[in-house]
C-alpha positions in Angstrom: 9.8 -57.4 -70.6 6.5 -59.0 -70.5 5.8 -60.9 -74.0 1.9 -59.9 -74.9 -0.3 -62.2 -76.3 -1.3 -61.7 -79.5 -5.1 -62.5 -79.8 -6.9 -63.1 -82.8 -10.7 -61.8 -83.1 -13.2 -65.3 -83.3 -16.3 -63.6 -85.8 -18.4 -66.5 -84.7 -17.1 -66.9 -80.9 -17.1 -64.5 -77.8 -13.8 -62.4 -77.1 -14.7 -62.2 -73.4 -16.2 -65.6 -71.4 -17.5 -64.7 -68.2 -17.3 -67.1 -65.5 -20.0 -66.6 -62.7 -19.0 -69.0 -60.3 -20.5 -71.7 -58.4 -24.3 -72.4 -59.0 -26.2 -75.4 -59.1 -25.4 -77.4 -56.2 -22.2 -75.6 -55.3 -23.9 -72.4 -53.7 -20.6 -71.0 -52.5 -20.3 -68.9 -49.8 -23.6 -67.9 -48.0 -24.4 -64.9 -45.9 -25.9 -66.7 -42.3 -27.5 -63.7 -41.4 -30.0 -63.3 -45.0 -29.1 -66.7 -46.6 -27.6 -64.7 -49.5 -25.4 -67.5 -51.7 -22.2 -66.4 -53.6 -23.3 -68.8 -56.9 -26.8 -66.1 -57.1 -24.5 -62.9 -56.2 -21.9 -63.8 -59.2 -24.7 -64.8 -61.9 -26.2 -61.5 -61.3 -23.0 -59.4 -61.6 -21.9 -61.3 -64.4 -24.7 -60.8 -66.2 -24.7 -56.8 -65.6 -20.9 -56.7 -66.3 -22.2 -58.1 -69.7 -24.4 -55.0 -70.5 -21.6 -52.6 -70.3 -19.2 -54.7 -72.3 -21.5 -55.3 -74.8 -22.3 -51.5 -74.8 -18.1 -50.9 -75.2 -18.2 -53.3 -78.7 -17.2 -56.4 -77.3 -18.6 -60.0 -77.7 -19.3 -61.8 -74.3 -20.0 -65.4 -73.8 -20.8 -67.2 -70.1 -19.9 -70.6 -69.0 -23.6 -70.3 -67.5 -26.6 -68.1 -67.2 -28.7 -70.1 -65.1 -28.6 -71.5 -61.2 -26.7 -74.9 -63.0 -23.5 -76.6 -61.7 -20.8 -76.1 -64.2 -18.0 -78.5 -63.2 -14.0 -76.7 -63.3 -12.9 -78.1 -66.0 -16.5 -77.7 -68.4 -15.9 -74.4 -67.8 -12.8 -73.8 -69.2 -13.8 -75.8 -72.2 -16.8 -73.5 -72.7 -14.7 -71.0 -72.6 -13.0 -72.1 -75.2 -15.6 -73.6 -77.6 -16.4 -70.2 -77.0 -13.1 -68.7 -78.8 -12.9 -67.1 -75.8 -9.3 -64.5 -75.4 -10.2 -63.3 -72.3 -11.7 -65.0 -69.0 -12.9 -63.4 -66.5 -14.3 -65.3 -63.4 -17.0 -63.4 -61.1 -17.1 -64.6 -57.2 -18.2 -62.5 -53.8 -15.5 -63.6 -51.0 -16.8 -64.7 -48.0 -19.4 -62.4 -45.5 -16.6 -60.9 -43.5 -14.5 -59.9 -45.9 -13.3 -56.6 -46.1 -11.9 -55.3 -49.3 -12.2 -56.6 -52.8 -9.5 -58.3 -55.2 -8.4 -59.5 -58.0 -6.5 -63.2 -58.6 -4.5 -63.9 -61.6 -3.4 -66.8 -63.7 0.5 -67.8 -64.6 -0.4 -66.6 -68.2 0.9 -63.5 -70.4 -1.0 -60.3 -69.4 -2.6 -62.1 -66.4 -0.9 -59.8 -63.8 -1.7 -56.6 -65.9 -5.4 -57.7 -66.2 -5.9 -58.3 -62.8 -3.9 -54.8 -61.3 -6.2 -52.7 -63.9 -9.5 -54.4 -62.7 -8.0 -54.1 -58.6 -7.8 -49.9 -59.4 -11.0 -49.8 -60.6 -12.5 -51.9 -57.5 -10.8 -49.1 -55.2 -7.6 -48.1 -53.6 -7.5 -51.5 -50.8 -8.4 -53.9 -53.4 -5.6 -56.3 -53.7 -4.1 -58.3 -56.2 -2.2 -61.8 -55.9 -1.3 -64.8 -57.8 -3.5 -67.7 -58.4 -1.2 -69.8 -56.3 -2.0 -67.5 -53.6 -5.6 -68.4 -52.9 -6.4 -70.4 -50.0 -7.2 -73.3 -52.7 -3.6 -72.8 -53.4 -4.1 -73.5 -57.5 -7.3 -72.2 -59.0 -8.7 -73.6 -62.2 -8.5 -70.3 -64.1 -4.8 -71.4 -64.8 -6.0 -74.1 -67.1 -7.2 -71.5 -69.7 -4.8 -71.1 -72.2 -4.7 -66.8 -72.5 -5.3 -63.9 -69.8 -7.5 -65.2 -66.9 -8.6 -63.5 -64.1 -10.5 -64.2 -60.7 -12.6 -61.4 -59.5 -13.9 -61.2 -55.4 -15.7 -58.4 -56.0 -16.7 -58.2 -52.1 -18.3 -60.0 -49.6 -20.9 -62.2 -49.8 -24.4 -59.8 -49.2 -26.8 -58.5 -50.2 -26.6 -56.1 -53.5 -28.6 -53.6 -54.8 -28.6 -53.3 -58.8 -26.9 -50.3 -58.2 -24.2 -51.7 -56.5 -23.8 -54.2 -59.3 -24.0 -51.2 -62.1 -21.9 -49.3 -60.4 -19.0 -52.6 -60.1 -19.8 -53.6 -63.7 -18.8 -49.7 -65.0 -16.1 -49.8 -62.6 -14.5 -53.3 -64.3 -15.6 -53.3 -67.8 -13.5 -50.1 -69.0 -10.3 -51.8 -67.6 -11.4 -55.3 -68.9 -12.3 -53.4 -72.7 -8.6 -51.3 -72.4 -6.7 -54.4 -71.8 -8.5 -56.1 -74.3 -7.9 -53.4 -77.2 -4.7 -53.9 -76.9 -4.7 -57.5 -77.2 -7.5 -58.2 -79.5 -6.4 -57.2 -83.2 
């Protein structure tokens, strides 16, 4: 039997960090044929996945809201200077990728997390451990609660309606899992 995690509201701290990945000088993966980068693709998902958690009651924090490079492990520790209980990190996958998915950290209610988020991104969306990932260890391990990857499809261009339409998708799952964690 799974042991849950028993997280403790932060009055003066964020519940949920979102991670928007890359930025700065790391544009991550870029779309040849537009010149679409992953790090601009993440920011602005993460930042629409934030209205509809906000709108469901929960605090949210970001380990950046600008174009900035955010190094690994700084954003772990924002998370955390955050009081951060959840992390969630927002990625595209590269341009020819076909399906969406969810990675998850070694962590208690990791694996849970990331199979509630995979439903909501569809029926192919899969769902592996962090060791999985091509990187073979991804820094979402090194947060100390639930922590989640997100490739929320390839790198291209989105319409805001795409992103609402992800963000609605994700944050009922993300808010679930968290009610049941968050006293």
């Amino acid at each position: 039997m799974l042991s849950r995690p028993k997280l403790s509201p932060n009055p003066s701290g964020a519940y949920i960090v979102l991670d928007p990945g890359h930025g700065g000088r790391d544009p991550g993966a870029v779309d040849p044929a537009t010149g679409t980068r992953e790090a601009d693709l993440n920011l602005a998902q993460a930042l629409t996945l934030k209205e509809y958690l906000a709108r469901l009651g929960y605090r949210v924090g970001f380990t950046r809201t600008t174009d900035e490079t955010v190094p690994l492990p700084e954003r772990i520790a924002r998370a955390r200077r955050l009081g951060a209980r959840l992390f969630v990190s927002v990625h595209h996958d590269i341009p020819t990728a076909t399906r969406p998915g969810v990675y998850y950290s070694p962590r208690p209610g990791s694996e849970e997390l990331a199979r509630t988020i995979a439903a909501s991104l569809g029926p192919n969306a899969w769902v592996l451990p962090s060791s999985a990932s091509r990187f073979s260890r991804l820094y979402i391990d090194d947060f100390p609660g639930p922590a989640v990857l997100v490739e929320f499809g390839p790198t291209k261009p989105t319409s805001r309606e795409e992103r609402i339409a992800r963000a609605q998708a994700v944050a009922s799952p993300i808010v679930e899992f968290a009610r049941r964690y968050v006293a």
